[in-house]
C-alpha positions in Angstrom: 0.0 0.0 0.0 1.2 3.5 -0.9 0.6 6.4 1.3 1.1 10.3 0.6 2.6 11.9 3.8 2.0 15.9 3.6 4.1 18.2 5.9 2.7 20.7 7.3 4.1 23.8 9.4 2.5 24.7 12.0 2.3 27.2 14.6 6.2 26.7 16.3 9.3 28.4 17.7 10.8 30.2 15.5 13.8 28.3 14.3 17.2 30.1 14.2 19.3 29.0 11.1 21.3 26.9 13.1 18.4 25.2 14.3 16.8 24.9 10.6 19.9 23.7 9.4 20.2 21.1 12.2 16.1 20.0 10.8 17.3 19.6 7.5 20.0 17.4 8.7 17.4 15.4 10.7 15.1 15.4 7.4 18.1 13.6 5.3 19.2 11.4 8.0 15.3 10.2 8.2 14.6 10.1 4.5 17.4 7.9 4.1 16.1 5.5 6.9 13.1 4.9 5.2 14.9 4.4 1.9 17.4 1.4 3.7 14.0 0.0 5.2 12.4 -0.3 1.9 9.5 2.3 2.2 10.8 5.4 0.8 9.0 5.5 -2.9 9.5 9.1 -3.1 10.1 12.7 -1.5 10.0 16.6 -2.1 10.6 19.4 -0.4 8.7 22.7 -1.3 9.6 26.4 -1.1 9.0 28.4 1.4 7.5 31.4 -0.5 4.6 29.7 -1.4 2.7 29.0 -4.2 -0.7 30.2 -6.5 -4.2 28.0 -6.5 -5.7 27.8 -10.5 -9.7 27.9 -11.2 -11.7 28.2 -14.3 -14.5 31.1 -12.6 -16.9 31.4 -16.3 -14.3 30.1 -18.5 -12.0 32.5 -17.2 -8.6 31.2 -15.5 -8.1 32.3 -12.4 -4.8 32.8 -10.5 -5.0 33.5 -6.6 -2.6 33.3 -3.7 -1.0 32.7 -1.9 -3.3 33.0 0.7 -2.7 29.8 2.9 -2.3 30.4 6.9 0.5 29.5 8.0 -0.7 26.0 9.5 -2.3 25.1 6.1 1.4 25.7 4.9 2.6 22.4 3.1 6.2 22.1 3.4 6.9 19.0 1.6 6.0 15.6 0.7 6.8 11.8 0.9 5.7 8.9 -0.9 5.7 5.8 1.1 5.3 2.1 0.9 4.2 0.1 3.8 1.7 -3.2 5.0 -0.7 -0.9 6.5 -2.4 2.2 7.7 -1.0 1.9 11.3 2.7 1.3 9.5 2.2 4.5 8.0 1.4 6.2 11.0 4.5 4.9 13.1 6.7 6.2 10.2 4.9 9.7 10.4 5.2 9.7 14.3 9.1 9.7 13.4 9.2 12.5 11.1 11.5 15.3 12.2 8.7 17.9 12.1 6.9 16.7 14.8 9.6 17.4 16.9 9.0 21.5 16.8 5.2 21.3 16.6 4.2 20.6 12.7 1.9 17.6 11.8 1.8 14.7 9.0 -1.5 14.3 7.0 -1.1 10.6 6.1 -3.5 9.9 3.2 -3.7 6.3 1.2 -2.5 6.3 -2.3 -5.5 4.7 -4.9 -4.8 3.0 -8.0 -5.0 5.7 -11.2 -5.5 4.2 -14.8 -2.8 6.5 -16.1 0.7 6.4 -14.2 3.6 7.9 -15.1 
């Protein structure tokens, strides 16, 4: 089973760069755990500065944003494979993230006739 993990930021301390610097070392060190344990299918970091949401309003494309609060913020994503729901949960309980006050949105993946 395939599950999408979504990152978000939350509501935390303030990180100094040191401090961000030492997260992104925690992120690698974690990302490449999953990989040796066979789960890692994927992974992506996004940029800070945000991004724009696309509608058709009347045949009209519309570009907003962005507009997202800060603890609707998606700061990255990974792909996993694991046995089951609750495996996908321990591996989100170990994401570095969690350690200064974000939160994982663990969603299953669903077979799509067209892949990639």
């Amino acid at each position: 089973m395939r599950y999408l993990f979504l990152l978000r930021q939350e509501d935390g301390p303030a990180l100094s760069d040191d401090e961000r610097a030492a997260l992104f070392g925690k992120f690698v060190a974690w990302s490449e755990s999953l990989k040796t344990r066979g789960h890692l299918a994927g992974v992506e970091r996004l940029n800070d500065y945000g991004g724009h949401t696309v509608r058709k309003k009347r045949d009209v494309i519309v570009v907003d944003g962005p507009y997202a609060e800060m603890r609707e913020l998606v700061s990255g994503l990974y792909i996993v494979e694991v046995g089951s729901a609750e495996e996908a949960h321990r591996l989100a309980a170990e994401c570095p993230l969690m350690d200064v006050g974000g939160s994982i949105e663990v969603r299953e993946i669903g077979e799509f006739p067209v892949r990639p």
